[in-house]
mmCIF file of the C-alpha atoms, coordinates in Angstrom:
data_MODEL
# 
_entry.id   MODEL 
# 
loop_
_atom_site.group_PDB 
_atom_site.id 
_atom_site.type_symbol 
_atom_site.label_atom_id 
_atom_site.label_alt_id 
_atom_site.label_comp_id 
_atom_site.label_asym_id 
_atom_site.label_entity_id 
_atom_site.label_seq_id 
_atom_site.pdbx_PDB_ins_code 
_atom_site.Cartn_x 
_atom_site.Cartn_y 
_atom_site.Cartn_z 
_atom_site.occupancy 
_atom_site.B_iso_or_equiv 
_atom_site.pdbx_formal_charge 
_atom_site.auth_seq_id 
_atom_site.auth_comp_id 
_atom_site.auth_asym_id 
_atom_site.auth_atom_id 
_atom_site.pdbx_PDB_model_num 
ATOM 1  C CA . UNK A 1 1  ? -39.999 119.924 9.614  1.00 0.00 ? 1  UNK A CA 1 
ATOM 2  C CA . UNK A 1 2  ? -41.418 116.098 9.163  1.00 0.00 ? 2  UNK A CA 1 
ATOM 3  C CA . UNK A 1 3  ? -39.817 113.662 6.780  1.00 0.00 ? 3  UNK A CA 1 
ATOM 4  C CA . UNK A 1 4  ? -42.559 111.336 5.333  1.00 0.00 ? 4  UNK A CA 1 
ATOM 5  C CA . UNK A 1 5  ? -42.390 108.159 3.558  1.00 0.00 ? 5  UNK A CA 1 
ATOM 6  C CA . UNK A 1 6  ? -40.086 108.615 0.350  1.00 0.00 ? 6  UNK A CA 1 
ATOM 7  C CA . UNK A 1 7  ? -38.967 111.994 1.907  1.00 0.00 ? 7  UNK A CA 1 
ATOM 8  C CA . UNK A 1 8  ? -35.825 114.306 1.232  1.00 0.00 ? 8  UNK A CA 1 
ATOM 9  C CA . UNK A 1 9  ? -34.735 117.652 2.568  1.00 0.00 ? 9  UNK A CA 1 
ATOM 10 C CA . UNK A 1 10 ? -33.203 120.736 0.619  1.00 0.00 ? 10 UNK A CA 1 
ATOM 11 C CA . UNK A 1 11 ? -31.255 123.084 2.522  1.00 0.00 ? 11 UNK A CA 1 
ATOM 12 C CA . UNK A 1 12 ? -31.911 126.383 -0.197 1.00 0.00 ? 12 UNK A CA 1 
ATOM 13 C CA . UNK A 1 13 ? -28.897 129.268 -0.152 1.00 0.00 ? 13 UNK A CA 1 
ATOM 14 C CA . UNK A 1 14 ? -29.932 132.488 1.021  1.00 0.00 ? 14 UNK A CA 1 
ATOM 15 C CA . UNK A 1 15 ? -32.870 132.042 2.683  1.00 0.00 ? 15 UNK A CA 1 
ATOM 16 C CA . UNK A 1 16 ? -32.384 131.710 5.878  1.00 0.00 ? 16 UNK A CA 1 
ATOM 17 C CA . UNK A 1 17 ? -30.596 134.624 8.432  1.00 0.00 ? 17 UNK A CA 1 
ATOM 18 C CA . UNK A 1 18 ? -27.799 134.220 10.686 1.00 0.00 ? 18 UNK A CA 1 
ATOM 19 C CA . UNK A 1 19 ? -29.075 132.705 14.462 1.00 0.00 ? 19 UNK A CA 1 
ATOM 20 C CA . UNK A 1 20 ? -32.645 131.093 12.505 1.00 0.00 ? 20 UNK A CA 1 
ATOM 21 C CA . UNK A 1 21 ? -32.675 127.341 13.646 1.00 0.00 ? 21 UNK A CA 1 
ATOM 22 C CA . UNK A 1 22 ? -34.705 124.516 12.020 1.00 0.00 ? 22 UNK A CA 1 
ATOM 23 C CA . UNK A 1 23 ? -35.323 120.838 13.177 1.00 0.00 ? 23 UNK A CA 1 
ATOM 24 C CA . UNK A 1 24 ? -36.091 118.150 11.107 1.00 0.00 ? 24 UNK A CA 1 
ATOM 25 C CA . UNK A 1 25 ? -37.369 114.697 12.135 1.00 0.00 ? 25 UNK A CA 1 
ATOM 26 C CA . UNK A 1 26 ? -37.164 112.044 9.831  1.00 0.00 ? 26 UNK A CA 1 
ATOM 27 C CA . UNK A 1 27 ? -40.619 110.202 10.679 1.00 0.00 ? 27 UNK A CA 1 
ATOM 28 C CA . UNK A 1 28 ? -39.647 106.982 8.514  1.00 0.00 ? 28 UNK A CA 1 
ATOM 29 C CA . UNK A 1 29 ? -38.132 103.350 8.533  1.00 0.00 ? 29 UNK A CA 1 
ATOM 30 C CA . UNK A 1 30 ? -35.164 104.597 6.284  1.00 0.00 ? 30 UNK A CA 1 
ATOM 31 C CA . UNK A 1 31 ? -32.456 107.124 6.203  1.00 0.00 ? 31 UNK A CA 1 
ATOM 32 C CA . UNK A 1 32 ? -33.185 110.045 4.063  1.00 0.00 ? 32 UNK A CA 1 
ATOM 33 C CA . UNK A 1 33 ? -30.485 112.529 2.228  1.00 0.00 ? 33 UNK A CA 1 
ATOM 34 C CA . UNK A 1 34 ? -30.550 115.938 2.860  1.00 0.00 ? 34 UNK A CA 1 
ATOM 35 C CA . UNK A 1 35 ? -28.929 117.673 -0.066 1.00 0.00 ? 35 UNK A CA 1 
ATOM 36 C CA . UNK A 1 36 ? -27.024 121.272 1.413  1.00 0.00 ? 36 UNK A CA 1 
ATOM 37 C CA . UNK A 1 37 ? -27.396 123.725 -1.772 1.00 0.00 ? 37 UNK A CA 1 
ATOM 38 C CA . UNK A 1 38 ? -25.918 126.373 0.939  1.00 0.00 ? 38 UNK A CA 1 
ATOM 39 C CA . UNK A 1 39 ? -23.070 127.216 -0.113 1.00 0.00 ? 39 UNK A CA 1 
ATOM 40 C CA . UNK A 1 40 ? -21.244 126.318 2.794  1.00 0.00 ? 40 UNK A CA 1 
ATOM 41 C CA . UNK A 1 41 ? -22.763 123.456 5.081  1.00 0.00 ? 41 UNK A CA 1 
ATOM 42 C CA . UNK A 1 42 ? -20.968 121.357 8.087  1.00 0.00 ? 42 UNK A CA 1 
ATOM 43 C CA . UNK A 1 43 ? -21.933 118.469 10.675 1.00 0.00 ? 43 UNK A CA 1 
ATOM 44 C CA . UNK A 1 44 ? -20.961 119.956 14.001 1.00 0.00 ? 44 UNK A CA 1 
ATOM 45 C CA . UNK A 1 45 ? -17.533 119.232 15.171 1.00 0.00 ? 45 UNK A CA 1 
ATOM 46 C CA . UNK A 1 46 ? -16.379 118.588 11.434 1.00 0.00 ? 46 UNK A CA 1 
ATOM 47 C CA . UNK A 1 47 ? -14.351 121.290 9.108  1.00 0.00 ? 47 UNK A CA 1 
ATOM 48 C CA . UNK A 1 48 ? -15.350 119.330 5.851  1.00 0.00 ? 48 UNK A CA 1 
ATOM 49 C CA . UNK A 1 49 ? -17.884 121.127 3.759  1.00 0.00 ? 49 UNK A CA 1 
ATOM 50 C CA . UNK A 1 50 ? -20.641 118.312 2.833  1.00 0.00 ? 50 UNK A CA 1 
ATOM 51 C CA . UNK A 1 51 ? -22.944 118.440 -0.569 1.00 0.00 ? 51 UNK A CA 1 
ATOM 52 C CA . UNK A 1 52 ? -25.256 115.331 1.621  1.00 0.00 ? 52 UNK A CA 1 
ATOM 53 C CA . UNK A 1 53 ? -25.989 114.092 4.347  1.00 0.00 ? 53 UNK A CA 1 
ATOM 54 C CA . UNK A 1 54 ? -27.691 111.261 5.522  1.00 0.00 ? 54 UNK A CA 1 
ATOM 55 C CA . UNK A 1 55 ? -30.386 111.218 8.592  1.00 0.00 ? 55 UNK A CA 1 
ATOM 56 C CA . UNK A 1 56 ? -30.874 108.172 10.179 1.00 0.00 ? 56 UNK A CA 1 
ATOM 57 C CA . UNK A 1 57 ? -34.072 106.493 10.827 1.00 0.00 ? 57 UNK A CA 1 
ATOM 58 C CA . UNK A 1 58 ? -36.585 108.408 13.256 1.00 0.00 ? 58 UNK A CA 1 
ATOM 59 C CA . UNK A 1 59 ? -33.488 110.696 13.406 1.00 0.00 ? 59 UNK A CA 1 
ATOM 60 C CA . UNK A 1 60 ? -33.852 114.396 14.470 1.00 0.00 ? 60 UNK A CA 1 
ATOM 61 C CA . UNK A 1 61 ? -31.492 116.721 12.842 1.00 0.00 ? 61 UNK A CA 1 
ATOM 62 C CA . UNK A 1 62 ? -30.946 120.581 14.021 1.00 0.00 ? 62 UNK A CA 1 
ATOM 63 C CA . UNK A 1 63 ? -29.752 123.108 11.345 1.00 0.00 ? 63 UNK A CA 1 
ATOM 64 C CA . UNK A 1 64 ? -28.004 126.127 12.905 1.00 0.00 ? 64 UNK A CA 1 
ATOM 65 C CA . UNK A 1 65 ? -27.689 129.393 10.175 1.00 0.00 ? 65 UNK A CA 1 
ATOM 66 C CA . UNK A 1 66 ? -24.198 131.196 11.056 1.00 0.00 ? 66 UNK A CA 1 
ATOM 67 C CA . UNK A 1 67 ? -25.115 133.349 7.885  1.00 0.00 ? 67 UNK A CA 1 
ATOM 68 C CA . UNK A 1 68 ? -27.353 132.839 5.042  1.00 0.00 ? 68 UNK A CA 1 
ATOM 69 C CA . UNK A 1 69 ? -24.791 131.019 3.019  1.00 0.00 ? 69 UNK A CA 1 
ATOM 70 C CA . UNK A 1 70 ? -22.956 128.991 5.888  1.00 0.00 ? 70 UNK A CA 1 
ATOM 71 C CA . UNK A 1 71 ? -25.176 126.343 8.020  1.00 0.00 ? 71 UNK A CA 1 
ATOM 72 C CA . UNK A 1 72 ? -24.076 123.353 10.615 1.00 0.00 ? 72 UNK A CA 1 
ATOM 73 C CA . UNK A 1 73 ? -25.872 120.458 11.581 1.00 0.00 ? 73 UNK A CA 1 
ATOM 74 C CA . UNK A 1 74 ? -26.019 118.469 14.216 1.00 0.00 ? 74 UNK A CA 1 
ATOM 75 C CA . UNK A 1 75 ? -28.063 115.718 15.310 1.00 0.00 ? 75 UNK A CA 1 
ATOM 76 C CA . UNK A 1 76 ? -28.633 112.168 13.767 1.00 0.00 ? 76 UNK A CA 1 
ATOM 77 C CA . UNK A 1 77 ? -26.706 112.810 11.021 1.00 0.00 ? 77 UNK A CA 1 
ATOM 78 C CA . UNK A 1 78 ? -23.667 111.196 8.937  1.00 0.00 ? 78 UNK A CA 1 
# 
C-alpha cells in the first residue's frame, strides 16, 4: 500500500485473518499517522497497545495479523 501526498492509513478490525501481511510505504516528505481501529495493535518488540502511530518519511511499515483483532508492526514506525 502507497502513502501519497496528504496520506493516512486505517488499520480496520476484523478484516484481515491471522498470518495475512501488508506493507505500506509512505511515498512522501512527511510522516503520516496510521490510526489502529484493531482492537489490539503493537510495534514489534513493545507490549503497549497503540491507538497511532507515526511512519516516518519514505518509511516502509510491515503489518503482521496474529488474529483479526490483534496486529504488530514493524518497520519505520514510532
Amino acid at each position: 500500500v502507497g502513502v501519497g501526498s496528504g496520506g493516512s492509513i486505517t488499520i480496520p478490525n476484523s478484516t484481515f485473518a491471522a498470518g495475512d501481511a501488508i506493507s505500506i510505504f509512505n511515498n512522501t516528505a512527511n510522516n503520516v499517522t496510521i490510526t489502529c481501529s484493531i482492537t489490539t495493535a503493537y510495534i514489534a518488540g513493545t507490549n503497549t497497545d497503540k491507538d497511532t502511530m507515526t511512519l516516518a518519511t519514505r518509511g516502509v511499515a510491515t503489518v503482521l495479523f496474529a488474529n483479526a483483532n490483534v496486529c504488530v508492526i514493524t518497520g519505520n514506525v514510532s
